[in-house]
N, CA and C of each residue as an Amber inpcrd file, in Angstrom:
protein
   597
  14.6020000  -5.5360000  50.3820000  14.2660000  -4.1420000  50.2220000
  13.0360000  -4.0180000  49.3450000  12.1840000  -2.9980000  49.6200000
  10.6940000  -2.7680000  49.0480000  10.9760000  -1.9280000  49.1710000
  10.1410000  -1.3820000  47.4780000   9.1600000   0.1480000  47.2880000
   7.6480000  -0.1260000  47.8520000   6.6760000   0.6210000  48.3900000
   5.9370000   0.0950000  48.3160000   5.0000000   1.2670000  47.6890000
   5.2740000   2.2190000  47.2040000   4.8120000   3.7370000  46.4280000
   5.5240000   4.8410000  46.2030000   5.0950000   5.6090000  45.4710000
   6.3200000   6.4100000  44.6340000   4.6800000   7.6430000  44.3280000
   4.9790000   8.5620000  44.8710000   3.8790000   9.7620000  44.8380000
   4.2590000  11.1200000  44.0450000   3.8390000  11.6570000  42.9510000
   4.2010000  12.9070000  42.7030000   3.1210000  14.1090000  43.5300000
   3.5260000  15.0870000  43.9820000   2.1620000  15.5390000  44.8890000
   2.4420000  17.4920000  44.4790000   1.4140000  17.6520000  44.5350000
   0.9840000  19.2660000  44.3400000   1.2000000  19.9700000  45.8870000
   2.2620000  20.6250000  46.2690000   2.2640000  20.7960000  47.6290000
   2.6740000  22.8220000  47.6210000   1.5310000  23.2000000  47.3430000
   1.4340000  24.6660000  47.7120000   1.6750000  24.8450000  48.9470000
   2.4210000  26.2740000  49.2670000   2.5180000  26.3840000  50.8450000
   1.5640000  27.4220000  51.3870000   1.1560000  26.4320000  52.7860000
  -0.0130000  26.8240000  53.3000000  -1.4230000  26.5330000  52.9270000
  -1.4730000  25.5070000  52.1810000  -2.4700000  25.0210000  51.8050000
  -2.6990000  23.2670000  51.8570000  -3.6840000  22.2770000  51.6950000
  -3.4510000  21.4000000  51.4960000  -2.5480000  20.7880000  50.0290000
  -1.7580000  19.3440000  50.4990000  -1.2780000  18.6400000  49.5520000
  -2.3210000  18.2270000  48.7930000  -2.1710000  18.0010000  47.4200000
  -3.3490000  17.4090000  46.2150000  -2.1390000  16.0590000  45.6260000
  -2.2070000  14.5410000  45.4700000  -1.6300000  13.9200000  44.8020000
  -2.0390000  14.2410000  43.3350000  -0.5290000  14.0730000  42.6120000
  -0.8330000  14.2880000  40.8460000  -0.8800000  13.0830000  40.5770000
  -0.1000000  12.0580000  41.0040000   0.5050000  10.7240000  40.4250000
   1.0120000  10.0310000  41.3060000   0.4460000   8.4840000  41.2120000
   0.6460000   7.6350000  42.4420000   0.8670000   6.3100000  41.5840000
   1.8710000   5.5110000  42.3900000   2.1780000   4.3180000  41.8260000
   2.1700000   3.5280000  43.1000000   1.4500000   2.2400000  43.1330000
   1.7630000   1.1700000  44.5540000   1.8520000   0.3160000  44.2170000
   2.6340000  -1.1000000  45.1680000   2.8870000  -2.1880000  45.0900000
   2.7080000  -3.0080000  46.3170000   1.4100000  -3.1390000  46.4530000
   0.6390000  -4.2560000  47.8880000   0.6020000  -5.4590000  48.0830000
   1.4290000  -6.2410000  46.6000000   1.5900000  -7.6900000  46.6700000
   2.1360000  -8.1960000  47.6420000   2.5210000  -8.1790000  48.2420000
   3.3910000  -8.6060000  49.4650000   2.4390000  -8.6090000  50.5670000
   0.6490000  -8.3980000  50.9050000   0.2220000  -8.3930000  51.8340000
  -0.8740000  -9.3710000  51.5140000  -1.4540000  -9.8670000  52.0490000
  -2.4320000 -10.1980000  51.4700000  -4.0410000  -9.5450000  51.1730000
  -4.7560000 -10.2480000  50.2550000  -5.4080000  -9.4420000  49.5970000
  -6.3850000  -8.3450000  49.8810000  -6.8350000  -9.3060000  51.2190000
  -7.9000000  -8.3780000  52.1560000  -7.5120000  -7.4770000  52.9180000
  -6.0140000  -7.0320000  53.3120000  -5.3180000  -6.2880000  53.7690000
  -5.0930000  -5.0310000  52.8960000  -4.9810000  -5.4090000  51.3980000
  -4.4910000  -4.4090000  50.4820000  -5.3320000  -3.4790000  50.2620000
  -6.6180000  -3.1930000  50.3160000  -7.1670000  -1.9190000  50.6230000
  -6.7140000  -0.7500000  51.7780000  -6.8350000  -1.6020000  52.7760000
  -6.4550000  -0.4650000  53.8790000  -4.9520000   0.1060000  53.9200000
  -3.9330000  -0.5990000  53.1050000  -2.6130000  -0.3480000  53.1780000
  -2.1060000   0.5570000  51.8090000  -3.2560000   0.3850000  50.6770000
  -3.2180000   1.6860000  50.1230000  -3.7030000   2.9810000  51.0440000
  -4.6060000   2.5870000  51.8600000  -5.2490000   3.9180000  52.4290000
  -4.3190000   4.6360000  53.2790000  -3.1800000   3.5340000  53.6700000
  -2.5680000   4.1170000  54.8530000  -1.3240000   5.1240000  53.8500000
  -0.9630000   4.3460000  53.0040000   0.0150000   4.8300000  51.9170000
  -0.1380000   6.3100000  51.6920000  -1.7400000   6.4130000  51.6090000
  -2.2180000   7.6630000  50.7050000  -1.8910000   9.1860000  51.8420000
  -2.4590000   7.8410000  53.3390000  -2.4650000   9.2310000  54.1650000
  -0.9620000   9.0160000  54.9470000  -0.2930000   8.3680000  55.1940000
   1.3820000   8.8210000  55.1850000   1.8300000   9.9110000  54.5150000
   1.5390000   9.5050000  52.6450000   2.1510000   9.9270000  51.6670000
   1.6240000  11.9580000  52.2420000   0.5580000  12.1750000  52.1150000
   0.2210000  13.3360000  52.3690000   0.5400000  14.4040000  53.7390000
   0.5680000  13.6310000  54.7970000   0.9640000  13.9220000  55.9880000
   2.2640000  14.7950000  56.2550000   3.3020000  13.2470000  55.3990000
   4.7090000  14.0510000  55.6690000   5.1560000  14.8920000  54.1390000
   4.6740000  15.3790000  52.9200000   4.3750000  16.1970000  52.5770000
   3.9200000  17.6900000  53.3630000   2.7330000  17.4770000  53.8560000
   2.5010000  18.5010000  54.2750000   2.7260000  19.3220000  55.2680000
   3.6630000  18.2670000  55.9960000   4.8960000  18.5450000  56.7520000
   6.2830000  19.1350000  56.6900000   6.7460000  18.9550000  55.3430000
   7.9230000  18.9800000  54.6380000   8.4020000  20.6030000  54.5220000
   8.7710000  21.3480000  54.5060000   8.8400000  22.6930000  54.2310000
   9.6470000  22.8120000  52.6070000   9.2870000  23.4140000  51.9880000
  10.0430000  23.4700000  50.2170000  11.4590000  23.6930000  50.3420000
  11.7770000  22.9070000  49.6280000  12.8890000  22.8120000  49.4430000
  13.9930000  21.7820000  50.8940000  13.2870000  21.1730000  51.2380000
  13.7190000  20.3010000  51.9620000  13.3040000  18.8850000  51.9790000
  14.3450000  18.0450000  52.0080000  14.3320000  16.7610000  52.3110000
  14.2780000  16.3090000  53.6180000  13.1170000  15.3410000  53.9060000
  13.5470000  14.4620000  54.6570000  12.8830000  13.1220000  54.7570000
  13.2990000  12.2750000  55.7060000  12.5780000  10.9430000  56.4670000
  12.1510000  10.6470000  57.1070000  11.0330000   9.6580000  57.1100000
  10.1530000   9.3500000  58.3610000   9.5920000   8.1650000  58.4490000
  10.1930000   8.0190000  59.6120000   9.8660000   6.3680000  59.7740000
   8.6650000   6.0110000  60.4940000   7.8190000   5.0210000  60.2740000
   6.2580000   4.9890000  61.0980000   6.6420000   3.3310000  60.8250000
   6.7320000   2.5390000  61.9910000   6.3020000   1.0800000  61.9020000
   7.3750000   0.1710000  61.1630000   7.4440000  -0.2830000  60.2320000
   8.2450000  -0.5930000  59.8100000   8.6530000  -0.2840000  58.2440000
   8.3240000   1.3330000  57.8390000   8.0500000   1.9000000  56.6400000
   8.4180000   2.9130000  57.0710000   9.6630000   3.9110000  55.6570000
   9.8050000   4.9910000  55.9180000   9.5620000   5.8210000  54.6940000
   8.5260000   7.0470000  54.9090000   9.0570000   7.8490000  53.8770000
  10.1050000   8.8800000  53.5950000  10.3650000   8.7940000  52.4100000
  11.5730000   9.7240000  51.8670000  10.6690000  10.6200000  51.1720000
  10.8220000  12.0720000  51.3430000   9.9530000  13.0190000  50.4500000
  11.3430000  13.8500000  50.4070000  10.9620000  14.6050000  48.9530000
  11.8410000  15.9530000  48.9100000  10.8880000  16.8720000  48.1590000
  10.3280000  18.3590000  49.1820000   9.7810000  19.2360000  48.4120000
  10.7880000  20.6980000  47.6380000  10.8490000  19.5370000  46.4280000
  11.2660000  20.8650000  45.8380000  10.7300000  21.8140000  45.3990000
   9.7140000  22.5650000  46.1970000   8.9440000  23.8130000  45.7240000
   8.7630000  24.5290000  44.5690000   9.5480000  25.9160000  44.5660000
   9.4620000  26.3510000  43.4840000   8.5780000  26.7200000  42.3750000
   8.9810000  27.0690000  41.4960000   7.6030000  27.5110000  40.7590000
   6.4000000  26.5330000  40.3840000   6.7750000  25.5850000  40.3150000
   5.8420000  24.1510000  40.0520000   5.0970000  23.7860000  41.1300000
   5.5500000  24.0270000  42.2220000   5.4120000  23.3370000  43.8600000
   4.8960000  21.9910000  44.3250000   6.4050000  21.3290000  43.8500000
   6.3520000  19.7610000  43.8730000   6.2530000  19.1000000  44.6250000
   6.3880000  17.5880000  45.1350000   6.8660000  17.2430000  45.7050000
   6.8290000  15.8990000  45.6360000   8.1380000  14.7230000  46.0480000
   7.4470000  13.2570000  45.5790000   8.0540000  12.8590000  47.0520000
   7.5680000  11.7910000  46.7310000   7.4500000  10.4360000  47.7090000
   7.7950000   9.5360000  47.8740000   8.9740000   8.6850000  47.9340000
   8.6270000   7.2200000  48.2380000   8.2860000   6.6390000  49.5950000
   8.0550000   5.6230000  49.6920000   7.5400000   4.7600000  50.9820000
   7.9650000   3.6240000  50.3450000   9.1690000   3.0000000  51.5460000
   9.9360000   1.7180000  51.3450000   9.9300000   1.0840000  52.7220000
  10.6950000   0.0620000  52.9710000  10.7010000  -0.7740000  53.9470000
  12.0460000  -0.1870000  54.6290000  11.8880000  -0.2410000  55.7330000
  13.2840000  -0.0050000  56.3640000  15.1340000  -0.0750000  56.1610000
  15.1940000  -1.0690000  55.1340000  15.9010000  -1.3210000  54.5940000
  16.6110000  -0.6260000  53.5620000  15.6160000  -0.1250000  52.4330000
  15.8580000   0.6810000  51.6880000  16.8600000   2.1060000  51.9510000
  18.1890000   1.6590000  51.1910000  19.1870000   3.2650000  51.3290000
  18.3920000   4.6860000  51.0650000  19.0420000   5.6000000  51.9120000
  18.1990000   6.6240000  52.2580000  18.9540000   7.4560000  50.7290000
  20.1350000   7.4730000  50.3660000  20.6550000   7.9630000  49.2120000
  20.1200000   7.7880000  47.5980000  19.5080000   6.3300000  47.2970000
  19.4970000   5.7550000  46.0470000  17.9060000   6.4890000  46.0200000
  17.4620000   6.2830000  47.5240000  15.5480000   6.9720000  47.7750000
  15.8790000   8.5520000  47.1420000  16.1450000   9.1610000  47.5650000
  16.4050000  10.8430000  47.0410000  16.8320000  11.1210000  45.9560000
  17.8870000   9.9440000  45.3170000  18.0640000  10.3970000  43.9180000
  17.0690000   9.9800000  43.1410000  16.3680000   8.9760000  43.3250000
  14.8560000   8.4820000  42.9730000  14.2530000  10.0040000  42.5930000
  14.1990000  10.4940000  43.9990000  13.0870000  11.3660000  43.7960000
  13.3100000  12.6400000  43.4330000  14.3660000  12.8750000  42.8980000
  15.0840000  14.3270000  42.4640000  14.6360000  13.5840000  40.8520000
  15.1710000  12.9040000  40.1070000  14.7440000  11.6820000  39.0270000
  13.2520000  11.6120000  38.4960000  12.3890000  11.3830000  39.5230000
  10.9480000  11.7360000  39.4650000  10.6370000  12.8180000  38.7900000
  10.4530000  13.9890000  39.7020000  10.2780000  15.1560000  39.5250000
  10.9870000  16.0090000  38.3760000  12.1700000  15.6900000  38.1190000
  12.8660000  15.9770000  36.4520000  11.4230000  15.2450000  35.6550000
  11.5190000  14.0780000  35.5740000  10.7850000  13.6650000  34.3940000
   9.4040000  14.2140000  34.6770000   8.8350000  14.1080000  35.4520000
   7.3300000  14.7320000  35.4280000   7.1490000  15.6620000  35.2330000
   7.9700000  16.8710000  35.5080000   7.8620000  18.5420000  34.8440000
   8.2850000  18.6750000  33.3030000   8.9280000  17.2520000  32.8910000
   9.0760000  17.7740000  31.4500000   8.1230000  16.9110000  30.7870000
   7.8070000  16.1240000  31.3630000   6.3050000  15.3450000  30.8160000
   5.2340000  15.4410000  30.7760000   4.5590000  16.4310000  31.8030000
   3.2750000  17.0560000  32.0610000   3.5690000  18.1110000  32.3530000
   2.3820000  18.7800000  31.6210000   2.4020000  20.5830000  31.6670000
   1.7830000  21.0660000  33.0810000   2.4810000  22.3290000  33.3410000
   1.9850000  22.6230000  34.7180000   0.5410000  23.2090000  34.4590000
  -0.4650000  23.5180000  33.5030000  -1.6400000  23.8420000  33.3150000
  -2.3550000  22.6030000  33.7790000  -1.9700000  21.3770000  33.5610000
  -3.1800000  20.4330000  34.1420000  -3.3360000  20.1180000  35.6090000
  -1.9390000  20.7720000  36.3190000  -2.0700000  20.6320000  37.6420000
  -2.8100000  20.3600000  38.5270000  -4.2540000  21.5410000  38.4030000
  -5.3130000  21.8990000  38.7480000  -6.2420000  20.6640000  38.3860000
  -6.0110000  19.5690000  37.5140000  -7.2080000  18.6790000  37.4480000
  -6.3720000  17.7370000  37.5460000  -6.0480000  17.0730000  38.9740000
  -5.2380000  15.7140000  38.7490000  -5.6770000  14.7140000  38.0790000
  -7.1480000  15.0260000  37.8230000  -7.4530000  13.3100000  36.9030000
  -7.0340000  13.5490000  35.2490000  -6.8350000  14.6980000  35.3160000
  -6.5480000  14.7930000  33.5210000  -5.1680000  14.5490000  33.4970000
  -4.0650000  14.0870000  34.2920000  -2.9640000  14.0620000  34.2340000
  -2.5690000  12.6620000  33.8500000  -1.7340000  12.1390000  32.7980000
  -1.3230000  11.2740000  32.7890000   0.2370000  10.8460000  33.1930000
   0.6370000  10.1320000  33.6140000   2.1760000   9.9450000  33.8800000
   2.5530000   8.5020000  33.9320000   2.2990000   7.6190000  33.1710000
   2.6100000   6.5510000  32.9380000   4.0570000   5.5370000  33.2940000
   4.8010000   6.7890000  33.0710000   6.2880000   6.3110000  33.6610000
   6.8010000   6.0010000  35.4510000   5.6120000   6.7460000  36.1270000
   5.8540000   6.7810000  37.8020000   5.5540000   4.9480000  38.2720000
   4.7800000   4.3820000  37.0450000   4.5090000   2.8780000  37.5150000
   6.1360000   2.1730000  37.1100000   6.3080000   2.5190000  36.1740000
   8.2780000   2.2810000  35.4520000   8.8210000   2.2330000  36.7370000
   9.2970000   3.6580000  36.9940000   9.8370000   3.7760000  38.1130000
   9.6590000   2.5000000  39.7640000   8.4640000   2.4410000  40.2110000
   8.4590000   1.8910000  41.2870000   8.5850000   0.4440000  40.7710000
   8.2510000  -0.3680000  39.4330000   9.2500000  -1.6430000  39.6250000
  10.3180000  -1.7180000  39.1670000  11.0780000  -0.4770000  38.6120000
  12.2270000  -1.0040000  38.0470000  13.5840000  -0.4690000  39.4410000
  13.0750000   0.1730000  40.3550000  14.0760000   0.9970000  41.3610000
  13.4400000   0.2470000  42.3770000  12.6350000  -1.0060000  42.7520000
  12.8310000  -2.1630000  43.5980000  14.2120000  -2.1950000  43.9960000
  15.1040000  -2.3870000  43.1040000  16.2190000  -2.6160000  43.3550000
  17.2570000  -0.8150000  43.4340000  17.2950000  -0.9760000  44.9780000
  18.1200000   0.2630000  45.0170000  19.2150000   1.0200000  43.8380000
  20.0080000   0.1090000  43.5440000  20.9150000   0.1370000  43.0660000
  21.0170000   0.4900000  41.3470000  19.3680000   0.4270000  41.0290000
  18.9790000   1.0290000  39.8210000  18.8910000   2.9880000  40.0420000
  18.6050000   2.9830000  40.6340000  18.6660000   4.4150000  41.6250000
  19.7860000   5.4180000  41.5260000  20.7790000   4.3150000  41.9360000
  22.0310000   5.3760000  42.4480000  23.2690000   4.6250000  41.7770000
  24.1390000   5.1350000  40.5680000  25.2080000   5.0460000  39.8880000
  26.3710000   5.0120000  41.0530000  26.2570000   5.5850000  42.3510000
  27.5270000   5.5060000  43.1190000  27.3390000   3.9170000  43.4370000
  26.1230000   3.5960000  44.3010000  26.1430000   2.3960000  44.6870000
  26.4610000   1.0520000  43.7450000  26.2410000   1.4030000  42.1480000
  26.4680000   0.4550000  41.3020000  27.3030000   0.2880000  41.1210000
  28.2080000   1.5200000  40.8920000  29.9690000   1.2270000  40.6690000
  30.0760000   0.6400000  42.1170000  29.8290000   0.7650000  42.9840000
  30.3210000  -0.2670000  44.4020000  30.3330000  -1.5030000  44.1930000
  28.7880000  -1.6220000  44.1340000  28.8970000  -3.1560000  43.5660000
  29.7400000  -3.9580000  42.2310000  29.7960000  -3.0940000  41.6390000
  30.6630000  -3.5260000  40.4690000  32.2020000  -3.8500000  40.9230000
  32.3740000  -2.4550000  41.4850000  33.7320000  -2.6570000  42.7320000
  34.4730000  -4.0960000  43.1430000  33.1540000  -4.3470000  44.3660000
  33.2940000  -5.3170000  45.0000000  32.9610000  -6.8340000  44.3200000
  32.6880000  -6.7110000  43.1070000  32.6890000  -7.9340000  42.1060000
  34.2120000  -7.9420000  41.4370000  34.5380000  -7.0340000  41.5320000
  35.8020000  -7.1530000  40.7280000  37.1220000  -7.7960000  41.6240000
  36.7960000  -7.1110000  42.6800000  37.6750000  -7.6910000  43.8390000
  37.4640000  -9.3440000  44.4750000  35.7340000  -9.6170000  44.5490000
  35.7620000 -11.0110000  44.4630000  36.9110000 -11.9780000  43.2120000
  36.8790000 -10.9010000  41.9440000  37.3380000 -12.1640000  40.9550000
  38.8260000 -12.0210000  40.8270000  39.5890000 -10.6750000  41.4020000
  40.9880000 -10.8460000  41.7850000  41.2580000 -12.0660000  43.4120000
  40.4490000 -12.0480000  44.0550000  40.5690000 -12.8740000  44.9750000
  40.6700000 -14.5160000  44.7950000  39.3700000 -14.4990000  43.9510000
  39.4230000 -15.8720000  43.2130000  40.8880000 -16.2320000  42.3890000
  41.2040000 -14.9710000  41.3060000  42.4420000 -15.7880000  40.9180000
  43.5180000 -15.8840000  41.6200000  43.7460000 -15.0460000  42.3850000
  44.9570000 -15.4070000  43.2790000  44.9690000 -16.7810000  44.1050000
  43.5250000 -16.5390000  44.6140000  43.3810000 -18.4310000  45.2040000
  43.6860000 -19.4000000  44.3790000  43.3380000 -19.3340000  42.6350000
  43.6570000 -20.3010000  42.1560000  45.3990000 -20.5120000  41.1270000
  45.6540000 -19.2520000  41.4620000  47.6310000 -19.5380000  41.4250000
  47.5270000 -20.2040000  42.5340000  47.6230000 -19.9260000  43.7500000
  48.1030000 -20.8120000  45.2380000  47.4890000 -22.4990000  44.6390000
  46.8090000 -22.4940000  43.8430000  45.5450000 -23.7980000  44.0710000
  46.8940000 -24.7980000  43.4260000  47.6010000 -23.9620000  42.6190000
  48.3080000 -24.9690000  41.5600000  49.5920000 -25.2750000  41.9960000
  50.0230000 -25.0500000  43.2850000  51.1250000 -25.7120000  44.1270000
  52.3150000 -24.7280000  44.3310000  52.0470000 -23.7940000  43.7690000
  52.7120000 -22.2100000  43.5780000  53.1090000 -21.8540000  45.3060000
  53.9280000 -21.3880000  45.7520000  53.7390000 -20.9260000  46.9850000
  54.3030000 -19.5460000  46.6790000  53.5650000 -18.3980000  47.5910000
  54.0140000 -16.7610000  47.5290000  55.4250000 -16.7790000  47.9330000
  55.4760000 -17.5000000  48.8600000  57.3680000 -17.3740000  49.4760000
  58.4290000 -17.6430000  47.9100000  57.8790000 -18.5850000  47.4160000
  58.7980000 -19.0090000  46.1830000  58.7500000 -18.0270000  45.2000000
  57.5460000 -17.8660000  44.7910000  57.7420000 -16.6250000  44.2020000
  58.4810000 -15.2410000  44.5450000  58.3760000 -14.7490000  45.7470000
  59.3540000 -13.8750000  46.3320000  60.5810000 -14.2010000  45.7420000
  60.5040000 -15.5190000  46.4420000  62.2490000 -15.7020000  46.4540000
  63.0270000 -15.8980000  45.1460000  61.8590000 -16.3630000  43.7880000
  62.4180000 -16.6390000  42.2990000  62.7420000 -15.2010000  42.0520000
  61.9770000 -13.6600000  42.4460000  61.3880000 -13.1780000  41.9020000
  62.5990000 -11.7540000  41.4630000  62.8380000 -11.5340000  40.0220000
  63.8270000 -10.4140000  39.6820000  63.2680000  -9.2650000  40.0430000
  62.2960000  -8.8850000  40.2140000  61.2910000  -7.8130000  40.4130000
  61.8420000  -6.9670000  41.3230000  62.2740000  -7.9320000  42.5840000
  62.1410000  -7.5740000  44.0260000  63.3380000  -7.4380000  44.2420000
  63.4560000  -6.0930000  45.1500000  65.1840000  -5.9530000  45.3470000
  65.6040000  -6.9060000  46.8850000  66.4080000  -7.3560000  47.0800000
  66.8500000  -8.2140000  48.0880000  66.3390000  -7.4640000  49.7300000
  66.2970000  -5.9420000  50.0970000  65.6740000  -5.3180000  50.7050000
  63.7740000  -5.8900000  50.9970000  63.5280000  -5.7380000  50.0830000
  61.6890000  -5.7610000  49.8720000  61.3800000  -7.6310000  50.3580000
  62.3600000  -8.5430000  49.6190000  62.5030000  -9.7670000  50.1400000
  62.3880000 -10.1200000  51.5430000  63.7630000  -9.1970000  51.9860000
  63.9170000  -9.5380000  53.6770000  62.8310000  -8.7790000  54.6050000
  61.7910000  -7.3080000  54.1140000  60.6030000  -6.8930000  54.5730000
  59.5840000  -8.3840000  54.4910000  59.7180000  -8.8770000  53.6290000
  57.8360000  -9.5280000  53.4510000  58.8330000 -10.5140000  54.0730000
  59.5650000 -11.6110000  54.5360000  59.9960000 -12.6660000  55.4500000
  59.5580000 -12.4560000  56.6720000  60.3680000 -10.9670000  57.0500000
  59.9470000 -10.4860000  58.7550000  58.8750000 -10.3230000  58.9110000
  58.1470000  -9.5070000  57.8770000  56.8250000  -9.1700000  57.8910000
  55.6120000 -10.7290000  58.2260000  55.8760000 -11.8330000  57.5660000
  55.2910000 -12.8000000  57.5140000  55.9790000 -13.4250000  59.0930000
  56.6710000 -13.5480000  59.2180000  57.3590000 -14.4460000  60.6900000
  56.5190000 -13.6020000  61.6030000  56.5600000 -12.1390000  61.7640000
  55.7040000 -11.0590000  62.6070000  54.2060000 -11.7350000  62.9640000
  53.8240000 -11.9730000  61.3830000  52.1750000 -12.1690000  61.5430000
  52.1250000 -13.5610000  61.7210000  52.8790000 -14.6150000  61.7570000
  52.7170000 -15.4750000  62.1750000  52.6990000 -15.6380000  63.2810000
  53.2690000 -14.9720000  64.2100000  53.6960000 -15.6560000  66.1860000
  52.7130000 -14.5480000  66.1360000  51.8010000 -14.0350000  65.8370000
  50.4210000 -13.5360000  66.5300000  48.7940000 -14.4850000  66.0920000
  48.8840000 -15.5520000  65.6300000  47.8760000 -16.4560000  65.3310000
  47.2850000 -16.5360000  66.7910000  45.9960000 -16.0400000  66.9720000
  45.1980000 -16.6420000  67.3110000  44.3320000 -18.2100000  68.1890000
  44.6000000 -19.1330000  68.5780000  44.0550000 -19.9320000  68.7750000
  43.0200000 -20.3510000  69.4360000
C-alpha cells in the first residue's frame, strides 16, 4: 500500500481549485520519471476536486491510482486529497482526510488563503509518511489488527497444551466443570465431525 500525495486545496464553488498544501512521495519511480508523475499528481489532484461538489466524498480511480477527496466546503471551502495505490482502504483514506483538514484550519489562518505561497503547513509532509501505513489512519482497523493478534496468541497456546501430550477428550472426560449432559454433546458432536472428513 502507497500514499503517493496528500493535497490541502482552496475549492470555491464555481470557480477554479487553487492548491494550499501539497505533500508527495515519487520514490518508488524512477528518477527521470518523477517529474512528470508529480505533474500528473498535481493535475489528478485538481480535476477530481473540481469535480467534487461540497460537502461530498468521493473516489476515483485512473490507472492504477485512486483518489480519495472530501470537499468539505463550508465557510473555509476546503478540500483534501489523497492519491494512493489501489490497495489502499477507502475508510482509513477519509479519516485521513477529515484529520487533515481539522489540523490545517486550526493551524493556518483563513486570511492567508489568498496567497498560497505565504502558507506554511509543515505537518501535511508528517502526515503522508507516517499514514503509509493505513492503519495509522483508522483506530477501527487497529483494534482489528490488535484483534486478530490476540487470537493468533490464544491459538498458539492452545496448540501448545495439545503439544504437551494433553488430549481435549481427557480433559472433557477429567473435567468437574462439565455436567455429564455437555460431555455426551462434545463426544457426538466430535464422532459427527469426524465421519464427514474429507479425503
Amino acid at each position: 500500500m502507497k500514499v503517493f500525495s496528500i493535497s490541502v486545496v482552496l475549492a470555491p464553488p464555481g470557480s477554479p481549485s487553487t492548491a494550499l498544501s501539497t505533500a508527495s512521495d515519487v520514490s518508488t519511480f524512477s528518477f527521470y520519471q518523477r517529474g512528470s508523475v508529480n505533474e500528473f499528481l498535481t493535475f489528478f489532484t485538481k480535476t477530481v476536486v473540481d469535480r467534487t461538489a461540497q460537502g461530498q466524498r468521493q473516489s476515483v480511480q485512473e490507472n492504477n491510482h485512486t483518489a480519495h477527496v472530501y470537499n468539505r466546503g463550508g465557510v473555509e471551502q476546503l478540500a483534501a486529497v489523497i492519491i494512493t495505490d489501489q490497495e489502499y482502504p477507502v475508510r482509513p483514506a477519509f479519516s485521513l482526510l477529515t484529520k487533515i483538514l481539522d489540523d490545517f484550519t486550526t493551524k493556518v489562518p483563513q486570511s492567508t488563503f489568498s496567497n498560497p505561497s505565504a502558507i506554511s503547513f509543515p505537518d501535511i509532509q508528517t502526515y503522508l509518511t507516517k499514514y503509509q501505513d493505513p492503519r495509522q489512519a483508522d483506530t477501527i482497523m487497529k483494534v482489528q489488527q490488535e484483534l486478530d493478534e490476540t487470537k493468533i496468541v490464544l491459538h498458539k497456546t492452545i496448540e501448545s497444551v495439545l503439544a504437551r501430550g494433553e488430549k481435549l477428550d481427557n480433559l472433557v472426560d477429567r473435567s468437574n466443570a462439565l455436567s455429564s449432559q455437555t460431555k455426551m454433546f462434545y463426544k457426538t458432536a466430535k464422532k459427527q465431525n469426524s465421519c464427514c472428513v474429507v479425503m
